[in-house]
C-alpha positions, -999 to 999 in steps of 0.1 A, spaced: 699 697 116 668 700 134 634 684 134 599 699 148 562 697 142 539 721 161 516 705 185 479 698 189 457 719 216 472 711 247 503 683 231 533 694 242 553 704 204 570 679 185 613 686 197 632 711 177 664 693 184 702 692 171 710 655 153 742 651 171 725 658 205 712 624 201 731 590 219 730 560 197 736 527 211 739 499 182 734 470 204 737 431 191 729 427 154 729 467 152 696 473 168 697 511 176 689 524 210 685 563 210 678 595 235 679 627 238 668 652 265 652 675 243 622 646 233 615 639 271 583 662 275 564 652 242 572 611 240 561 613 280 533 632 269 531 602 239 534 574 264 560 565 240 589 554 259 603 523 258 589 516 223 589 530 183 589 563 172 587 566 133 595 604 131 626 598 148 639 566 131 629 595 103 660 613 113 685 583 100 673 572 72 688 612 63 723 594 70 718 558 62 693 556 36 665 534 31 679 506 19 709 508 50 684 512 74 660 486 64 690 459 59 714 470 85 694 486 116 665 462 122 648 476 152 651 509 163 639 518 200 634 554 220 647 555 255 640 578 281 673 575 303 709 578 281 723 548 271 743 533 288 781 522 278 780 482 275 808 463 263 787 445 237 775 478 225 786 511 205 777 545 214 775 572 184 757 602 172 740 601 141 765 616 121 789 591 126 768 559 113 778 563 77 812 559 87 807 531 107 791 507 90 813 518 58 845 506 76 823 474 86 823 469 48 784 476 43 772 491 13 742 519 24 743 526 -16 729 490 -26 701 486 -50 665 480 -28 665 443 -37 694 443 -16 674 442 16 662 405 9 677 381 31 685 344 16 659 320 9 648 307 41 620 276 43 597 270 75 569 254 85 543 268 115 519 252 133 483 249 123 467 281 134 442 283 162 403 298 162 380 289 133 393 293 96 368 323 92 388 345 118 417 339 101 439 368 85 455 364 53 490 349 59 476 336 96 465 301 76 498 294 64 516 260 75 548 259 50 571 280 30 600 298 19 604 336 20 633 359 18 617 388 34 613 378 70 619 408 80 586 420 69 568 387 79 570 388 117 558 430 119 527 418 97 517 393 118 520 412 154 509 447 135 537 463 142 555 491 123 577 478 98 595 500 66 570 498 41 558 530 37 595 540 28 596 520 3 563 526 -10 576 567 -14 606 551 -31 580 531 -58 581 496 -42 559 475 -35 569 447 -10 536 420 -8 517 390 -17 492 377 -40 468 353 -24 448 331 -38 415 307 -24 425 269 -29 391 249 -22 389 244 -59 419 220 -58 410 184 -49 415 150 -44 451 127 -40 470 148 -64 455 184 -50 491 194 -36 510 188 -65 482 209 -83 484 234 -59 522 238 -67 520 234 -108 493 258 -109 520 283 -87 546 279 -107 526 287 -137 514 320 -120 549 329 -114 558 323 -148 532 347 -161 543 376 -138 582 372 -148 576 369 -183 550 395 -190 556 419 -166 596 420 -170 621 412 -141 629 443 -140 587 451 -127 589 423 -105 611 400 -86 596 371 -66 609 366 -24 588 336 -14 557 315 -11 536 297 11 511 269 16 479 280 34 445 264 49 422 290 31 450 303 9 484 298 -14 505 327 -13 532 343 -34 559 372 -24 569 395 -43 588 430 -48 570 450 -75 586 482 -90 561 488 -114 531 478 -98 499 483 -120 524 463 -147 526 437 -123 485 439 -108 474 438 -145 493 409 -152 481 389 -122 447 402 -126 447 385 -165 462 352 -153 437 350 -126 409 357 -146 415 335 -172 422 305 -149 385 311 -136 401 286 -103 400 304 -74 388 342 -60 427 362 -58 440 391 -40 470 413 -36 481 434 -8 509 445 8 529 436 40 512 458 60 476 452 83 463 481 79 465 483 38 430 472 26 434 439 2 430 446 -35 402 420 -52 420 410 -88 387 386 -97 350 390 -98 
């Protein structure tokens, strides 16, 4: 199996390369470490090395899936010297990954909800700079989430495995929603009734099987809640009635992902 892309005027080509010529190093929690001679002139030419390369983490998911290598191979790294053999570490080629997490007991055949971790709460510190340079999910303070894993690539902007899913119909992201309109000594509590109402709404009219919700979170600016969303515009249109209806607050949705423009559900 081979992968290449021709090049731009004067970028070296994209590799034509064999899969097995490639050195995997799973390193602690099964972060993958790869090389392979035959990428050295274009990633140089890419300044890519140490770093990311999305056309080659490509190459796995051909072996483990989407779902195994969004839950099982968190960060996956391009080296431009061959790994090295480490005692904490396990060197393979691509091939042999389904086999080895299968004897490891992992299933690369779960369902996509499967990539959720468990609930987790947290709290940050007040964010810096004035409220009005603020990114959505920068305001937050408090909350639970059980897709971390897409939390921490948001914030930093870096790549993360949403456009997979995306292919695959899902949509990982948050509603968000302004909260100035809540007031007074009981303006938390209100905050959190009028949530759970909102949540309501989604699972009931738009089906668990359209939508299942990760997490939430308290905000400055904003509240926020998480959600997986199979059928999407089901899942919009419903938010986008609730919201409207409420006539509370000015309500968005996007995705986990910076560079996704936000999606205005109220007028």
């Amino acid at each position: 199996m081979g992968i290449y892309v021709e090049g731009e005027d004067g970028e070296p080509a994209r590799p034509d390369f064999d899969i097995d010529t490639i050195s995997l190093l799973l390193g602690e929690n099964f972060s993958a470490f790869a090389y392979c001679k035959d990428w050295d002139a274009f990633l140089k030419y890419q300044n890519i090395f140490p770093g990311e390369y999305p056309e080659v983490q490509a190459s796995l998911r051909h072996f483990l899936g989407d779902v195994g290598c969004i839950k099982y191979v968190p960060k996956f790294f391009v080296l431009n010297i061959e790994p090295p053999e480490t005692k904490g570490g396990t060197i393979l080629t691509p091939t042999q990954l389904p086999k080895f997490f299968a004897d490891k007991g992992f299933d690369l055949h779960a369902p996509v909800d499967a990539i959720l971790d468990n609930m987790v709460s947290y709290e940050w510190e007040e964010p810096e700079g004035s409220p009005e340079d603020w990114i959505p999910r920068e305001d937050i303070t408090s909350g639970k989430t059980m897709c971390q894993k897409f939390q921490g690539p948001y914030l930093k902007n870096e790549v993360n495995d949403l456009d997979q899913l995306e292919a695959d119909g899902v949509a990982a992201g948050y509603f968000y929603y302004t909260i100035d309109s809540f007031k007074g000594e009981n303006a938390q509590k209100e905050r959190e009734e009028f949530r759970q109402v909102f949540e309501k709404e989604l699972i009931e009219k738009a089906g668990p099987d359209s939508v299942k919700i990760v997490g939430e979170a308290n905000g400055k600016k904003y509240d926020y809640v998480e959600v997986l969303a199979w059928n999407s515009k089901k899942v919009i249109d419903v938010a986008e009635a609730f919201f409207k209806s409420s006539s509370k607050c000015m309500a968005y949705f996007r995705t986990f992902k910076r560079t996704a423009e936000y999606l205005l559900l109220t007028d």
